[in-house]
C-alpha positions, 0 to 999 in steps of 0.5 A: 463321737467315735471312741478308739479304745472305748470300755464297752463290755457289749451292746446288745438289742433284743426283740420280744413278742406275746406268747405266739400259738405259732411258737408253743411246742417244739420250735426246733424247726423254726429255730433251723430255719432261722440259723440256716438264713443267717450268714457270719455265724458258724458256731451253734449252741443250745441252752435251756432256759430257767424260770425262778419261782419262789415257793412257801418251800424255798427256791425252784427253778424249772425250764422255760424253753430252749436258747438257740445260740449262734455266734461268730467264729471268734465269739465276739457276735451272737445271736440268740432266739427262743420262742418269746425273742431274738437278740443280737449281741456284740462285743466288738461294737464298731458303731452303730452303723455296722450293728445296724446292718448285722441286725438287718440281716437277723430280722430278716432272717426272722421275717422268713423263717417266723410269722411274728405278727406283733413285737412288744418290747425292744431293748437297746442296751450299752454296758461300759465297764471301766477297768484301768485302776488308774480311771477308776481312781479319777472316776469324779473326773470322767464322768459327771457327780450326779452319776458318783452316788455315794462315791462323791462322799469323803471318808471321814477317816483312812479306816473307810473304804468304798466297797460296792455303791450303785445308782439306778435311775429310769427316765421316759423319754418320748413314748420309750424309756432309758434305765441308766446304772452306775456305779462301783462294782466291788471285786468278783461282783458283776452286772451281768452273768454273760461278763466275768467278774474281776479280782478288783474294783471296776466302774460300770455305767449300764444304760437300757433303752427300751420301748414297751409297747405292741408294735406290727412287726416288720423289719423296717419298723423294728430297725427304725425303732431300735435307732430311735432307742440307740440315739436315746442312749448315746445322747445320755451317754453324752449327757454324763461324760467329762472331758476326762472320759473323752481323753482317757479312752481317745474320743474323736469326732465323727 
């Protein structure tokens, strides 16, 4: 099923490995590699990346590493690697075909720029966002109960009002898993830092299907993992969608 004016905010896969000998120190020269094998994304960032450690003195952060970033010319695909993963992002989904092919081409830009011996985690992760106040409102209609929480409880009195209430649930599925969030986001709330927040309530269904397991890198086994995982996630997102959604956000089939 194909959705014209689906909620996604974006669809994400990233790829980890162990701590690579070949990947400590300055990477930069990997990294200019990689982007320069890379077609489609002219804008180019770096960014540190920051570990939290908690400490009898409070709070410290200290860098981990550096993100190499590119992105397309309207921001709306991104690719990010460091020296533990790379990761495609957009946000302008068009299916899982044409986000299938852009990953192609950044796993094999890996592949000739990295020597990646193993992988450990893949990650297919879809985060809808429902902002229409009017959905929002008739949210027990688009979705199933199960996924509503405390949401499917009624006020006792017109004093009580829903703020913020989520629901978090992790299912193995085969030799992977699928963690699924959703729920309510109060305003100026979100889920994640790379999605601004809103001055309103928003309706946010978050599912992470990912495989934790050592695997021999190659691209071919790397894309057939990540389809396993994006069918693992679709069928859940059929799993807990009404008909309401389908209309609301003009679903069609394929």
């Amino acid at each position: 099923m194909r959705f014209d004016a689906a909620p996604l905010e974006f669809v994400l896969c990233q790829i980890r490995w162990p701590s690579l000998a070949a990947l400590q120190g300055d990477i930069s020269p990997v990294a200019k590699k990689f982007g320069s094998l890379l077609s489609g994304f002219p804008l180019y960032t770096e960014a540190q990346e920051m570990s939290i450690e908690v400490t009898p003195e409070g709070v410290k952060q200290y860098p981990a590493g550096t993100v190499y970033q590119w992105s397309s010319a309207d921001r709306t695909i991104g690719v990010s690697f460091t020296k533990d993963f790379v990761a495609l992002t957009s946000k302008n989904y068009a299916g899982y075909e044409s986000f299938n092919a852009q990953l192609r081409d950044v796993l094999t830009a890996l592949d000739e720029s990295a020597d990646i011996p193993l992988i450990e985690r893949i990650g297919v992760r879809y985060l809808n966002r429902i902002t229409d106040e009017n959905h929002v409102a008739r949210i027990d209609e688009l979705v199933h109960p199960e996924l509503l929480g405390h949401q499917a409880l009624k006020p006792a009195t017109s004093e009580v009002h829903l703020v913020q209430a989520l629901t978090q649930s992790l299912f193995q599925v085969g030799s992977g898993h699928l963690q699924a969030r959703s729920g309510m986001l109060a305003p100026g709330e979100t889920l994640d830092p790379t999605v601004e927040s809103l001055p309103t309530q928003s309706w946010v269904l978050d599912i992470d299907s990912f495989r934790q397991h050592e695997l021999v890198f190659s691209v071919e086994n790397a894309l057939a993992e990540a389809g396993r995982l994006s069918d693992a996630a679709y069928d859940f997102f059929k799993l807990v969608i009404r008909q309401g959604f389908v209309e609301a956000f003009e679903g069609r089939e394929l």
